[in-house]
Every structure is written in structure tokens, then in C-alpha cells.
N, C-alpha and C positions, 0 to 999 in steps of 0.2 A: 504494500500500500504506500501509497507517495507519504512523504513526510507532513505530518502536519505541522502549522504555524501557529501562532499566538497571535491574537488579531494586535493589532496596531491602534490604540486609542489617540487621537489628536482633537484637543478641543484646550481653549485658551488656559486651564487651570491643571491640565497635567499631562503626561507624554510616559508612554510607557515602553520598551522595549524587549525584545528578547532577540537570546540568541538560540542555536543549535547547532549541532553538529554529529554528525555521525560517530560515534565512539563508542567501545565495548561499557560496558552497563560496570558502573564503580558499586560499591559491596555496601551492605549501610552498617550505620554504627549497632554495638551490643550493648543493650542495659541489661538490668537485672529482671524478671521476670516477677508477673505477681497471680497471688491466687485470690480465688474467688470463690465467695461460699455463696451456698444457696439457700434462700429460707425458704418457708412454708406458709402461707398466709391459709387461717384459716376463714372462712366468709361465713360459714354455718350451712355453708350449702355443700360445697365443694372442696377438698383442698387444691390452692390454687399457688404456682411454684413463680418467685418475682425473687431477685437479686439487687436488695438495695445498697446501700454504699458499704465500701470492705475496711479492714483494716490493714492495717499494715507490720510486716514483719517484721524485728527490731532492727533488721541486716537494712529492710529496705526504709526504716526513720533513719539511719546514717547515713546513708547511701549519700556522697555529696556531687555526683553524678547527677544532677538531676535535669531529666528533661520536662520539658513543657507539652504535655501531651493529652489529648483528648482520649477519651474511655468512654466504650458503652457495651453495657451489660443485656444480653437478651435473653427475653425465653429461652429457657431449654430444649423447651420445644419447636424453636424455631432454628432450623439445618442452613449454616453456616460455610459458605467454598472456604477451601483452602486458601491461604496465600500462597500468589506466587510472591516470592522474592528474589531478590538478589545475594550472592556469597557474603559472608561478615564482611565488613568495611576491615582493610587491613590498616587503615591510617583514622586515626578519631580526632574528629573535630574539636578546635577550641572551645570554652564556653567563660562566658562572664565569670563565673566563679573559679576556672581557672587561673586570672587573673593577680595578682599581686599588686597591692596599690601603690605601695612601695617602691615598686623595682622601675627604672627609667623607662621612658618609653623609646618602643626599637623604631630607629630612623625610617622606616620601610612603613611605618602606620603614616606617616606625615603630608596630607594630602594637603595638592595645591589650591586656597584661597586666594582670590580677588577681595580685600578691603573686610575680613570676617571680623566683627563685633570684637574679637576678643584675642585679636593681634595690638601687643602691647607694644610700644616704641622700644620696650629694652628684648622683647622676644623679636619684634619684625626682621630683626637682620636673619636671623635663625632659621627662619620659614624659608621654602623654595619657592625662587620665583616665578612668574608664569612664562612656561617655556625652558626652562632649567629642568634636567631631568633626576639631578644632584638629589639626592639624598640629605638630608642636615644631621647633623652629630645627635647622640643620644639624647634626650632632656626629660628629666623625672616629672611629673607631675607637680609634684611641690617647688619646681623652681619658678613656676609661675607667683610663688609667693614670695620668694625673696625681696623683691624690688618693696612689697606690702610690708613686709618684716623691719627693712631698713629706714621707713620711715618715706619711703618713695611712691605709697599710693596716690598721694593728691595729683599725680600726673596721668590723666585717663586721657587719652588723646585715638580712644576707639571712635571710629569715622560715625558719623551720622544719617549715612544715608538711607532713603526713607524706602530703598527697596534694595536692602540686601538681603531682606529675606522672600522666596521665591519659589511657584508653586515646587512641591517633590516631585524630584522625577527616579521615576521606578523602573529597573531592568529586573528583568527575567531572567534567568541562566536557566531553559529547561533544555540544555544538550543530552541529562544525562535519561531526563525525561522521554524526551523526542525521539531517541535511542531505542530504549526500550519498547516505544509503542509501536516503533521500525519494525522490531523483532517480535515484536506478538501480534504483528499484521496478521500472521496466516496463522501461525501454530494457537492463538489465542485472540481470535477479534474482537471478543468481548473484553478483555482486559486494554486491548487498543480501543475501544468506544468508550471506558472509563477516563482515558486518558483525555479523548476528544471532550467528553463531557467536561471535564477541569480545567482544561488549555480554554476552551470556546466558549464556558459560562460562567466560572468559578473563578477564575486567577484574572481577566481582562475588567470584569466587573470591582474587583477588592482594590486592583488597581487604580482604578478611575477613583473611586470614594478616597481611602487614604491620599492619594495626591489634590485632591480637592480640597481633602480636609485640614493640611498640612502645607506651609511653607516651611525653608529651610532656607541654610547659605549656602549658596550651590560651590559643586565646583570647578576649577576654573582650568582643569586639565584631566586624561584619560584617567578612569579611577581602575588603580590596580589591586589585586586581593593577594595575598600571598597562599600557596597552594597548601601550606603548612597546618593554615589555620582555618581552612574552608575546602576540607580535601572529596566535594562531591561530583569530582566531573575529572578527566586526566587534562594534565596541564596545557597539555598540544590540541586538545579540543576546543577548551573554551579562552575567548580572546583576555577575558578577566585574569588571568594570571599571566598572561604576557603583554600585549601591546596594552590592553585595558578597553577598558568600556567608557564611549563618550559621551556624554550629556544622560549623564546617569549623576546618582546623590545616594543611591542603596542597590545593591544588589541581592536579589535574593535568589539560591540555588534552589530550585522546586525540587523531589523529586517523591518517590513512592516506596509503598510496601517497606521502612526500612524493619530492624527485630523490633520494634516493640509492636508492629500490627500483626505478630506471627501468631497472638491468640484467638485474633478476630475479629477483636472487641474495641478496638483502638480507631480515633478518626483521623485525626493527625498531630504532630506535634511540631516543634521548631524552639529555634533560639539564634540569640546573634551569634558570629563567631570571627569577626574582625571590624577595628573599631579606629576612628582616626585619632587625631591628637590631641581633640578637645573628648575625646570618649565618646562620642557619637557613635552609635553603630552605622557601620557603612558596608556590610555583610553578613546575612544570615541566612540560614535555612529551612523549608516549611516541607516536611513530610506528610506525604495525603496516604492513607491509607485505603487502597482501591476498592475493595470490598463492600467498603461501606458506600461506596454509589454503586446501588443495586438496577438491578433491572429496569426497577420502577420507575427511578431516575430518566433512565433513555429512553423507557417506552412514551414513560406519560409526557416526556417534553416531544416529543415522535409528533404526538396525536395532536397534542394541545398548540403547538408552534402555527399554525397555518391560523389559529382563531384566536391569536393572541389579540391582535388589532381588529378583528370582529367584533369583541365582546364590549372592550374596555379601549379602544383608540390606541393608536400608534403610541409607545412610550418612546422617552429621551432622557438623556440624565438629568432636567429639570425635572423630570416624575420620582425620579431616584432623589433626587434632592428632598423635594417635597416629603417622602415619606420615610425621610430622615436614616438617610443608611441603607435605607431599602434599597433593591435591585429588580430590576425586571430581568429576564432572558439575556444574554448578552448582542444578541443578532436585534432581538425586538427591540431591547434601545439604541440599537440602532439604525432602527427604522427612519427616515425622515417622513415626517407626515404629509408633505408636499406630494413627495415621490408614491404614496400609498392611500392618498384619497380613491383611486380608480378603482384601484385592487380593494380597498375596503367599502366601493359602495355595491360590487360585487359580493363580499362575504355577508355584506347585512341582508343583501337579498335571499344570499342562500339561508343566513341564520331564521330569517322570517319563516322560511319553509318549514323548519325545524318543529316537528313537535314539541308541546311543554316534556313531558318526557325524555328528548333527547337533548333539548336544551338544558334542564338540571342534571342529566349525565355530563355534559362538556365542561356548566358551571363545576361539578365536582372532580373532574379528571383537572381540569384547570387549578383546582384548590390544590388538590394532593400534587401537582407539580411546583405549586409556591413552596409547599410546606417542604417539599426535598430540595428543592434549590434555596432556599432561606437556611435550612440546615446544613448545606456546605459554603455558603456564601459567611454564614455567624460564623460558622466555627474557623474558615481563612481569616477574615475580621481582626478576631479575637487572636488567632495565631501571629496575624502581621502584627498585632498590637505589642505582640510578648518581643518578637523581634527590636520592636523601635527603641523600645525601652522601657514598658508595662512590667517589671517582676524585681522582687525585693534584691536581686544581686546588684542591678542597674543604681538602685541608690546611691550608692555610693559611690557613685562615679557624676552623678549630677551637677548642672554647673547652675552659681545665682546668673541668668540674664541680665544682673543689675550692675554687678559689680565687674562681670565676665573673671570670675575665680571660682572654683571647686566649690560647692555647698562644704565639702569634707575635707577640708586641709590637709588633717593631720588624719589620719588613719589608727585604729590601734586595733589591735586584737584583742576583742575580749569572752568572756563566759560570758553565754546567756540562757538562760531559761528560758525556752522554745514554747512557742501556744502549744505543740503536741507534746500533750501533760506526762510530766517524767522524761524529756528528752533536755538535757541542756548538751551546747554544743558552743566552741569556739570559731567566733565568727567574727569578720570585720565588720565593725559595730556604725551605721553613717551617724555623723553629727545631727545632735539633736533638735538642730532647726529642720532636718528634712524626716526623722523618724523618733518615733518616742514609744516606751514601755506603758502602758497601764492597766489598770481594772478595774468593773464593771464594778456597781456596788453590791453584788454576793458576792466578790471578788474572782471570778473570771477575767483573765488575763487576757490582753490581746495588744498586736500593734498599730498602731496611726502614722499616716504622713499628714505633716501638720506643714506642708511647703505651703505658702502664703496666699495665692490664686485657687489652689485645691480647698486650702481651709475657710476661704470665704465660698466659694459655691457651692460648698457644705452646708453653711450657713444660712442660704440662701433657699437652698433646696428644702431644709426641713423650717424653716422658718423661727430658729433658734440661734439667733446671734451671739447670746450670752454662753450658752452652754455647752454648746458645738466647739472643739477645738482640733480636729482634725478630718481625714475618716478612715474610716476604721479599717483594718486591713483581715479578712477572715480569716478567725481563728480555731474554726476546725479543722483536723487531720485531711486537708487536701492533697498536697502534695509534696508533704516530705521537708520543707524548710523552716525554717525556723521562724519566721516575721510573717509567712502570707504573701503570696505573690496576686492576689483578687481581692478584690474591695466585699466587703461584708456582704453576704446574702441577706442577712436580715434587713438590713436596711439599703440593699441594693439591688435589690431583686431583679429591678430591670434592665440592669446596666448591663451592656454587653462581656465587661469585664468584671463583672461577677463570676466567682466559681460554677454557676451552673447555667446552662443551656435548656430550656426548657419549650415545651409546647407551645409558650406562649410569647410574643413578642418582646424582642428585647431591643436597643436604642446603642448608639454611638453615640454618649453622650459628652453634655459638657464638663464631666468630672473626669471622662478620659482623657478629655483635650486638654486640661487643666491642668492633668500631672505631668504629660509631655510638653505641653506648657513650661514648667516649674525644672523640666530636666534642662532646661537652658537651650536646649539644640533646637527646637520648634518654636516656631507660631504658627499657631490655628486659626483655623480658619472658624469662629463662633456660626457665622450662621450655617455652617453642613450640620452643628449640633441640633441635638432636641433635647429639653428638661425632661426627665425622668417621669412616670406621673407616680411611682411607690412611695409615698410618704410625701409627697409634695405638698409642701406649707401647712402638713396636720401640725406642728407644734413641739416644744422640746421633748411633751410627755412621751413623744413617738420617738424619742433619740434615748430619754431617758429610762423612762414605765417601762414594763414586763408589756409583754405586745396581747396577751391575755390576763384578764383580772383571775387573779390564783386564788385569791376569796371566793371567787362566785360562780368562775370559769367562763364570765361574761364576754363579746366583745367590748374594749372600751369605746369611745368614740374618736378617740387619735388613732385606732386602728381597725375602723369600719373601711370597710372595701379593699383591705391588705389584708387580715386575717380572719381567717374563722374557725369556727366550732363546732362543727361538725362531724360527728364521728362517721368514716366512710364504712356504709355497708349497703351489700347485693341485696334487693327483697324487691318479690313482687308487688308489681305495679297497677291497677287497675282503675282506667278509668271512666268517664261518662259513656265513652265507645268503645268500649272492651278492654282490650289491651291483654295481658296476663307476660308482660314482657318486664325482665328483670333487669331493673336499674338503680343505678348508687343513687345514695342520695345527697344533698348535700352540693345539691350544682348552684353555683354562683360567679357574677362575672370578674375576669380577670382586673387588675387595675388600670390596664389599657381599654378596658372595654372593646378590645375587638375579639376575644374570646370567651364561651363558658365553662369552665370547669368544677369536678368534684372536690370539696375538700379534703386536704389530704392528712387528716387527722386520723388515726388508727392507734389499737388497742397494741402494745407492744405483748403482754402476756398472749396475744393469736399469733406472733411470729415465733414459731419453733428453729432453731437454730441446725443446719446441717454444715457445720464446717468442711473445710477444704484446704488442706496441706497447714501452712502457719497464717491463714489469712486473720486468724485472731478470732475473739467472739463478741458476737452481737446482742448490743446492749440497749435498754429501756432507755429515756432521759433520765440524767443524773439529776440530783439533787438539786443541780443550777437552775435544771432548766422542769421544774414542774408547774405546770399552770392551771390543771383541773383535778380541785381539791376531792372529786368523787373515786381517781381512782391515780395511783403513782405511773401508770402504766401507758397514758395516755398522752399522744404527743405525733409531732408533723412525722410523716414516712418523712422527709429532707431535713435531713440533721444538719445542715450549711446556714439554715434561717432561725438556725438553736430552738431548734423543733417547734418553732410556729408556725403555725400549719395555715398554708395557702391554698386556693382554689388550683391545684396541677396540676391533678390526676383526669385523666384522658381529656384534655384540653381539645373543644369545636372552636374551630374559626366561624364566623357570621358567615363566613363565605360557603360556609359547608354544611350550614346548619336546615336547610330544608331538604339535601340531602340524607343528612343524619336523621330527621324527622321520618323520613318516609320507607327509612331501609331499619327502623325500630331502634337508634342507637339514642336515641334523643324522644321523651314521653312528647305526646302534643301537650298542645295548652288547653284549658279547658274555655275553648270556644270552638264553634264551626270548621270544619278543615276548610272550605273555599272562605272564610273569613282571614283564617289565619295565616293562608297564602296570600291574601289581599293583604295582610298587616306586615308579615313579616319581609323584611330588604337580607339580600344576600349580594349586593351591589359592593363597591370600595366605598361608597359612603357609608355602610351598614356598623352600627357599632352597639352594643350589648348593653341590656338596661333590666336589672332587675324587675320582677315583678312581686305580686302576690301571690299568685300560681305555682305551678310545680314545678316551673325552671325560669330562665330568664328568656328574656326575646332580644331578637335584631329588628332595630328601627332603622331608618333610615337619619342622619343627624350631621348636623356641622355647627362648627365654630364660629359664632357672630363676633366678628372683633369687633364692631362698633361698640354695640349694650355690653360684650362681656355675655356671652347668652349663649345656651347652646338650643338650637331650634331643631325639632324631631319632625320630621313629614310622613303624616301615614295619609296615603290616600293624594285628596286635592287640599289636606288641609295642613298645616302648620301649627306645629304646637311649642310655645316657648316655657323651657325652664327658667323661673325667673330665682329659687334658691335651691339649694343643695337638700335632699332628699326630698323636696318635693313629689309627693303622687300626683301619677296622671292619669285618666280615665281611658282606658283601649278604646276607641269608637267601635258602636254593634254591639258590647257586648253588657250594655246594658248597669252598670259600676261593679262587675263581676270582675273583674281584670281591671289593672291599675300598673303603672308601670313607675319606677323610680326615679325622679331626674339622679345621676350622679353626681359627686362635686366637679362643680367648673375647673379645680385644680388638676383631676385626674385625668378626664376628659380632652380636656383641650389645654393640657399645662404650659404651652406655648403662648398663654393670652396674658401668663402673669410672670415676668422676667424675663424673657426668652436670653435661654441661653445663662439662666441664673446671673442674669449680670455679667458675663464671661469669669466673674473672682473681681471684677474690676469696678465693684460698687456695692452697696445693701443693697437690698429687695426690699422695700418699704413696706409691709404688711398693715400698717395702719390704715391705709388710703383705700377708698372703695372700690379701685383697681389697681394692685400693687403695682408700683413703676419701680424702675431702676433708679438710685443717686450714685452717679458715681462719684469716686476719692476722685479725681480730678475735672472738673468741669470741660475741660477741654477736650478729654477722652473722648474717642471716636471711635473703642473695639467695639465693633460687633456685639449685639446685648446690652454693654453697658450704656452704649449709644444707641438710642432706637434707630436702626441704621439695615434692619432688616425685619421685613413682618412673617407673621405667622403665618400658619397653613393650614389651619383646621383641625378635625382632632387628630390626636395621637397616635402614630401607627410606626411599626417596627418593622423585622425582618420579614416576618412570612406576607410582609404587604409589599414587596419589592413587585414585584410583578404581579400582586400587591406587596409581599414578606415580611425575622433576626435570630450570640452567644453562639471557644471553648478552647483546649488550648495550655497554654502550659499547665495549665491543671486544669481543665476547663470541664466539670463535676457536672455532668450534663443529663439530663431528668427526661424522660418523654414516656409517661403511661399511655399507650395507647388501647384503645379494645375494639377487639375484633365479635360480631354475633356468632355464637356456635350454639346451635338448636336453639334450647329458650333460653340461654343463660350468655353472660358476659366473661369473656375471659379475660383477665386482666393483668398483662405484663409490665415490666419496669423496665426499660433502656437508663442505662444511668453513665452517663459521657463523664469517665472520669480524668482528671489532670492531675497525675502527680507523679512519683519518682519513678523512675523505670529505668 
């Protein structure tokens, strides 16, 4: 089969490239292996076999090896291909924690700047100049503070110009990729269509977004990688270790299947592994592990590609913009809409043809291909993110942008007591303006980056200025290090760079941008951000309080529409039309509202323990974390949110939900079925609104930025929310059915701060529509300057085409359930990131 390409993205805000080359397939690196047990859920019906999060063996809490890696855990019952792989990597790659802070840096990282920030008058001679292909003498790290030590800082004569920083431009290196899928043209087509699917939708898409979302200081000559420290491709193949790559700022080596995807369960992992002179990563790696785009992947994008612009209009990367991170197809955005009015007023004619029946089949074939390409699009995302500089090794190597000096000067080694309880471990400790120790008032440990920009969009986010002083870095046993390489599940549920990946839509938000921000090497681009809606301006009690009242086992109201109470269980169902179909209960909408899901609250005494090799044993919540005083036992399946328990468990998109309706996965409402198809939207406006009823509905809804208002259209008529939990009367059904407004904050969290300020102001929560003040009047970032508007509500990954989350530990959830006779069967995909 001919070689395949990486498409070519060219538009004003980023440039991507790739290379290839013919070469024999390089070996991938060896980690440690891990086990996995199996529990037992009992439901009282059935027993039913689900694999929640593992522990870890004490070989693999040391292991300082550690990769960034995605895991997911399947049925057992669900038959798994082999990997193919390649032979062990005979040469293993560098990693940030390899690294010495100490030790000078080698002449060979020193890449050529044009005018960079943070070229000192007593370093500029030092530097090579453009066009010089000279090498400069050794220089430690700390000699950049010499000149500070001596009394010689008041000399900053860093240039000011107002565009040295400039969109990223991103190379590819998939030679050793492109190789491979050369070679399993024939002998394996289907593992070359894996490929195709990655190169053509997955890696051109991740690229567009991260350079959009990111400026840097480019540079200013061929950027070369030494083969030493990035040994994925041989060095006669790719031009990156010899002549170099041009109008490049990062390179990353793609490649596949390496040992850690050899159990099956693995999505991919990555890290940097060569780094310039200001510590910037300027090379890393992102392993995709094949597998995991199944069939389904290539079939369902097969079917669905030709009615992409049928259903829902030509996309472009304004439509990705708009729904913040999300991605369409990578062919469909790049559709021009000019070029496809002809062809699209052909497909509307043929869709008109289409029966209601075949049209909710295409809407759902359409669904379940966002939901797989959201799932590898979050979890590249989240991978490039760990490359940039997203993971507790990167700390310490961070620079202030203010001063252009190391946040960590002086470096020391020291003993720490690790969040994973009974591990302490020697580690280079960063200085306390970018990381701090603390606990929780039961005293639960954990750690915080308290960098300046990060800690005010903290601030902003939960609307707790006084008490807020960093955020929090999670501190459950994800992956093996000591500090947390993810920002708290509990209170970060939707953040892409959160430990877990879930069903439900997650954001590239402004708290990612904020710590790459804060590492000195970037400016963000605030408006590609979107504010979070989990926890969005509920109050300190939601940063402070237990996220359930442990007195009463209530919800409080700082944590209505993030947590609930529900205990998940199977029982039949019956209703005004029959029914005898067995469903959880306990459905309520996500906090983006464009999903519904179970609460994922369970009785820990029904999970019976089946260990597996040293994966360790599986435990109730501890004493930290108890919240319902009826029973010790009780507590979220996602121990990452300190087992409070969210609506995750088998998560409906809106988009899928009259599908779900009608194949029994989802009870009706109790009204009329031709009613309820009249009421319910399975459109990209559709977003999830509690009811009174037996589940929630899809309305149709957007975001009024004039009133601050979210307006619901059922029918010909318009209905406005004018406060937060307001009931609304379903039309037809006579005040039998009622529907919930949600808070305007969750809904459309774009209408209050956008972009939390960028870190570059308060959120004024007093005012009847928060605005931003910024610290400097003059300020004109993005956010802090109303300088960019909103877009309606709230929408993630699986909204890309509509689409989002996983990655160096990227602790990734997805219950899905399948009908089998009368009953539900209910598995547990659990994407885990951590040491391998």
C-alpha cells in the first residue's frame, strides 16, 4: 500500500508538519508490568464481573521509571486481539526525571533564539548566533543567577517586543510510524487502517488545537534532537537528528504498540525527552496503542463521513473553537463550506427521503463515532499536554516569565512523604512559590501548585478568593509519584487534565493554560479556553465542606449538580406503558448538561475481592472519606473524586438519547411517546435538564449573553430561565412533568468570567453579572479583557464533531451497558495512568 501522509494543516494560528521515511521498525521501550484484579459486583440479580481501579505493587510505588500512560480495564468478557508489537527498544529514552538539576547543561540542548525574553546581556555572548552552527560551552543552570547573586539584577535589558511570542509550530516524526503501516499493508490491513485512522483524524486535529492554543518563542534555526535522548526512529531516517527540522518549536516522535500496550488495556502514553536551554521541552514522545481503535472506530467513521455535512453543516476549526477543544473529523473540518453547499443540498434531499427510523439510526451511528473519536482525540490532548510540561517532574525546571530566572534556583534533594500513604521517597523538592505540602482538615495530605496565574483562576473558578491558595494536585495512588502529576478529581472533574477520562465531556481549560502559563515557556492563547462548569462559582464551602453532609448523607447545596446520593442499583422498571425493563436508578444530569448519567454510588460490602498476582487489595473508603452515616461501606465506584460519587456510570449523550429510548437503554418519561419525540432535541443545541420524572430530558437551549439567561425551545415556543433551579412546566403534559432550569454557572459558565479572568484579574461575584477587574487596567489578555465573547452552553470532547480526557496517568472511567435479554450488563473501562 502506498505510504500514507499526515495531512498538512495551514491556517494563520498554527503549521504542523511531518516527516517519514522508510526504515526498519525501532523496538519500544520496557516498563514494569502491572496486575489487575477482578471484583465481583453483586446487583441482587446477577453476579456481575467490573474491574475498578488497582493497586499497586510496592516494586511498582518505587519504580522511578515512570511513564505517562493511559489504562483501561475491560470486561472479561469482552475478547481482546493481541498486540502486534515491535522487539524491546534496545536504547531507552530520556525522561525528565532523569535529569539532574545540578549538572550543567550539555552544549548540544542550546537552541538558536532570535531576541528570546530571557537572553541576559551577561548570557547573550554565550548563545549561538543565527546562522552559526557552533555549539556554546557548557552553562549550569544556576549560572543564570550569578549576575542576581552579585548584586547585578537591576540590569534586565530583555527586548520588549510585542510579538516574540508566536503561534507553536508542531512536527510530527511519524517515520517510524509510517514504516510500520508500510509493512502491515498486506500481512495486516487492519492494523495499517489503525494507523490511517491516527495519522488522518487523531494527531492533525491535536495539532491544530494545541498550536492554536499556545504561543511560544520560536526558533530561529533547524531544530536538532540528539538521537541519544529520543532514540525512536534510526538516525539516517529521520532528518531531526541530523540536518534538523525547520520551522518546527517541538517535535514529537509518534509511534505505537510500545511494552506497556502488551496487556491490552493501555491507550497510550508519552513524555518529553529532550529539552532546550531554558528547559522547555523541545522533544517528546506519544505512544498510541493500536488496539484500542477498534473496528468500531473505522467502521462507524466508514458510514457516518459522507452525512457529516448533511446533518449538522460543513465544520471548520471555528466549530472546533467554539466547542472548546472539541474536534470534528479531521477531513470534515476541513471541509470549506463554499466548496460543499452543492454537494450538501444534494445530501439534504436525500436525508429528507430518509425515514424517521433511518434517520435516528445515522443520528446514532453519528453519536457513537463522536464518542470514539473524542476518546482518542482527549486522551492525545491530554498526552501532548504531559509532553509540554503538565507533570510534577516539569516543576522544577519552570521559569518566572517575570523575572526570566528558574522559579527553583537552588535545587536540593530532599525526603518526602508521598500522597501514596507509607511511601516517602527522595526527591528534588521545587521551590515553594511553584509547589507546597499540605492537609485537608481530617488531615489528608496532598500537593498544590500555588504559581500565581494558576492560583488566581482557582480563585476564580470556585469563587473563593480568600481560601483558595493553590490547586490541588491529586492525591490518590494514580501513578506512582510522589506530588501528582493531575489536578484533583474532586474538584476537577472536568478538566481534561484531570486523572480521569470519563463518558462525559471534559474541556481544555483555562487552568491548563494557566500552569503552562506559569512554566514561563508559553503564552496562551485564553480564548481557545472554556471555564470548567464543576464547581463553578458554588462557593469556598465546595473547596472547603465534605462534598456530602456525613450527618444526614444529604446533598448540600455547594454540591447540587456535582454530587449525588444515590445508591446504584439494577431493579425493574415499570411503567404507564408497560415496560418490565431493568434499569439503574439514580440517572441525573452531568455538570455539562450535555449528558445523563447513573450515580455512581455503591455499597463497597457487594464488591467481593478476586485478587490477581500483587495487585494488592480492594478497599471500602477509609475513614477520610465517609459520608453516609447509614452505612461505613458506602461510597463513589471513582476513588480519584475521594469517593464522591458523580453521575458516570453508563453516561447518554443528548445526542443519543432517543436512541437509547427506543432500543430500552433509557425508561420513557411519563408522557405520550409522539409527545415526547415532539419535546425531546437530540440536535448540538440539545442539553440535559433535570426533571420530576424518572430521568432527565434533552431540551433544546442556549446561552442569552445579553439577560445572562438560558432560553429552552420546545416546540414554537421559548421558555426562559430566569433563576437557578427554577421548575418549568413540559407543554401537553398537563403540570405532570416539570423540568429544572440549571445554574447559569454550569450551563453556560462562559457568560461569567470567561476564561476565569485568564489569572489576570478577580471575578467579581458581587455584581449581578460577574465581570472580570483586572490587576492592571490596561490588561488586554484574553478574559481579563473582555476581548473575546462567549459561545453558548458548555460543550466538551464528544461535541467535537460534536465531542473530550488521559495520559501520563490518565485514570480513565467509561461504564458502558450493553441490553442482554431483560437485564443490563454493566462493565467498567477504567483508563489508567500511572507507572509502568
Amino acid at each position: 500500500m502506498a505510504r500514507m501522509k499526515l495531512l498538512w494543516l495551514s491556517c494563520a494560528a498554527a503549521t504542523v508538519t511531518t516527516s517519514a521515511a522508510s526504515s526498519s521498525s525501532t523496538p519500544t521501550p520496557t516498563s514494569s508490568s502491572r496486575k489487575r484484579r477482578i471484583l465481583k459486583y453483586h446487583d441482587g440479580r446477577k453476579e456481575q464481573v467490573i474491574q475498578p481501579l488497582m493497586k499497586y505493587s510496592e516494586h511498582e510505588q518505587k519504580n522511578k521509571d515512570n511513564e505517562y500512560a493511559v489504562h483501561t480495564y475491560h470486561s472479561s468478557s469482552i475478547a481482546r486481539p493481541p498486540h502486534e508489537k515491535h522487539a524491546p527498544r534496545t536504547q531507552k529514552a530520556k525522561k525528565r526525571s532523569d535529569i539532574n538539576p545540578l549538572e550543567p547543561i550539555h552544549p548540544s540542548r542550546y537552541v538558536n533564539y532570535q531576541n528570546h525574553p530571557y537572553q541576559k546581556r551577561e548570557l547573550r555572548s554565550r548563545h549561538a548566533r543565527p546562522g552559526n552552527e557552533a555549539r556554546v560551552p557548557k552553562l549550569s543552570v544556576l549560572d543564570a543567577f550569578n549576575s542576581m547573586l552579585n548584586g547585578e539584577e537591576e540590569t534586565d535589558d530583555r527586548p520588549s517586543e510585542p510579538h516574540a511570542f508566536q503561534s507553536l509550530r508542531i512536527h510530527y516524526d511519524t517515520t517510524e510510524l509510517e514504516s510500520w503501516a508500510q509493512h502491515n499493508s498486506t500481512s495486516s490491513p487492519h492494523t495499517a487502517a489503525q494507523i490511517a485512522y491516527l495519522m488522518n483524524y487523531v494527531l492533525p486535529s491535536t495539532a491544530q488545537l494545541w498550536s492554536e492554543a499556545l504561543k511560544v518563542v520560536r526558533t530561529a534555526s533547524p531544530l536538532i534532537i540528539e538521537h541519544d535522548s529520543c532514540p525512536f526512529a534510526s538516525p539516517e531516517s529521520s532528518p531531526s537528528f541530523t540536518t534538523g527540522v525547520t520551522d518546527a518549536d517541538i517535535i514529537i516522535y509518534v509511534t505505537a504498540n510500545g511494552d506497556v500496550c502488551s496487556n491490552g488495556n493501555v491507550l497510550a502514553n508519552a513524555h518529553s525527552c529532550y529539552w532546550d536551554q531554558y528547559q522547555r521541552p523541545i522533544a517528546g514522545n506519544i505512544d498510541f496503542c493500536l488496539d484500542t481503535i477498534e473496528e468500531g472506530h473505522l467502521l462507524i467513521m466508514k458510514q457516518v463521513m459522507r452525512n457529516e455535512a448533511l446533518m449538522y453543516g460543513s465544520w471548520t476549526m471555528q466549530d472546533v473553537r467554539d466547542v472548546a477543544t472539541s474536534t470534528t473529523t479531521a477531513a470534515t473540518a476541513r471541509l470549506n463550506k463554499e466548496e460543499q453547499k452543492e454537494e450538501n443540498r444534494e445530501e439534504e434531499l436525500e436525508y429528507t427521503l430518509l425515514t424517521k427510523e433511518e434517520q435516528m439510526d445515522l443520528a446514532s451511528k453519528r453519536a457513537a463515532s463522536n464518542k470514539l473519536l473524542a476518546m482518542a482525540i482527549g486522551t492525545a490532548m491530554h498526552e501532548f499536554a504531559h509532553v509540554l510540561g503538565v507533570t510534577s517532574d516539569d516543576l522544577l525546571f519552570y521559569y518566572d516569565s517575570k523575572t526570566g530566572y528558574p522559579r527553583t534556583p537552588h535545587p536540593t534533594l530532599q525526603t518526602i512523604d508521598c500522597v501514596i500513604p507509607g511511601t516517602t521517597k527522595e526527591v528534588w523538592m521545587p521551590s515553594d512559590n511553584t509547589l507546597r505540602k499540605s492537609n485537608t482538615t481530617n488531615g489528608v495530605s496532598y500537593f498544590e501548585v500555588v504559581t500565581p496565574i494558576v492560583t488566581q483562576v482557582v480563585k476564580n473558578q470556585f469563587n473563593c478568593e480568600e481560601e483558595v491558595t493553590g490547586a490541588r494536585l491529586e492525591n490518590q495512588p494514580t501513578n506512582g509519584d510522589c506530588f501528582g502529576s493531575h489536578f484533583e478529581e474532586r474538584f476537577f472533574l472536568t478538566e481534561n487534565m484531570s486523572p480521569v477520562l470519563g463518558g462525559v465531556p471534559e474541556i481544555l481549560s483555562s487552568l491548563t493554560l494557566a500552569l503552562l502559563h506559569d512554566s514561563g515557556w508559553y503564552e496562551p492563547r485564553y480564548e481557545m479556553a472554556r471555564v470548567s462548569p464543576f464547581g463553578h462559582g458554588a462557593g469556598c464551602s465546595f473547596w472547603n465542606a465534605p462534598c456530602i453532609d456525613a450527618t444526614t448523607g444529604n446533598v448540600p447545596s455547594y454540591s447540587k449538580g456535582y454530587f449525588c446520593n444515590v445508591e446504584y442499583k439494577l431493579h425493574s422498571f415499570q411503567d404507564a406503558h408497560g415496560g418490565g425493563t431493568r434499569y439503574g436508578n439514580g440517572l441525573g444530569c452531568d455538570a455539562m448538561h450535555t449528558h445523563m448519567g447513573h450515580c455512581d454510588l455503591v455499597n463497597y460490602k457487594s464488591l467481593t475481592s478476586g485478587l490477581s498476582g500483587s495487585a494488592g487489595k480492594f478497599e471500602s473508603p477509609g475513614e477520610d472519606f465517609l459520608y453516609f452515616p447509614e452505612s461505613k461501606f458506602l461510597g463513589a465506584l471513582m476513588e480519584t473524586t475521594d469517593y464522591c460519587p458523580t453521575y458516570s456510570i453508563d453516561p447518554i449523550s443528548c445526542r443519543e438519547v432517543a436512541t437509547a429510548t427506543a432500543s430500552g437503554l433509557l425508561p420513557r418519561l411519563d408522557i405520550p411517546l409522539l409527545l415526547q419525540q415532539e419535546v425531546e432535541s437530540t440536535g448540538p443545541s440539545s442539553r440535559c435538564f433535570n426533571t420530576n420524572s424518572v430521568r432527565p430530558m434533552c431540551l433544546n437551549a442556549r446561552c442569552d449573553e445579553e439577560s445572562h439567561t438560558i432560553k429552552v425551545m420546545i416546540g414554537e415556543q421559548t421558555y426562559t430561565c430566569e433563576e437557578d433551579g427554577q421548575m418549568m412546566e413540559v407543554p401537553g403534559t398537563e403540570g405532570r412533568v416539570k423540568f429544572e432550569c440549571p445554574r447559569l454557572a454550569d450551563m453556560c459558565p462562559d457568560l461569567i468570567c470567561p476564561a476565569n479572568c485568564a489569572g489576570h484579574g478577580i471575578c467579581d461575584y458581587s455584581m449581578p453579572n460577574p465581570e472580570c477587574r483586572c490587576f492592571d487596567e490596561n490588561d488586554i489578555t484574553p478574559g481579563c479583557y473582555k476581548s473575546f465573547t462567549t459561545m453558548g452552553p458548555q460543550v466538551g470532547w464528544d461535541e467535537f464533531i460534536t465531542a473530550n480526557g488521559s495520559s501520563s496517568n490518565k485514570l480513565t472511567w467509561f461504564l458502558f451497558s450493553n441490553k442482554l435479554l431483560h437485564g443490563v450488563i454493566i462493565f467498567v473501562s477504567i483508563y489508567f495512568i500511572g507507572l509502568t
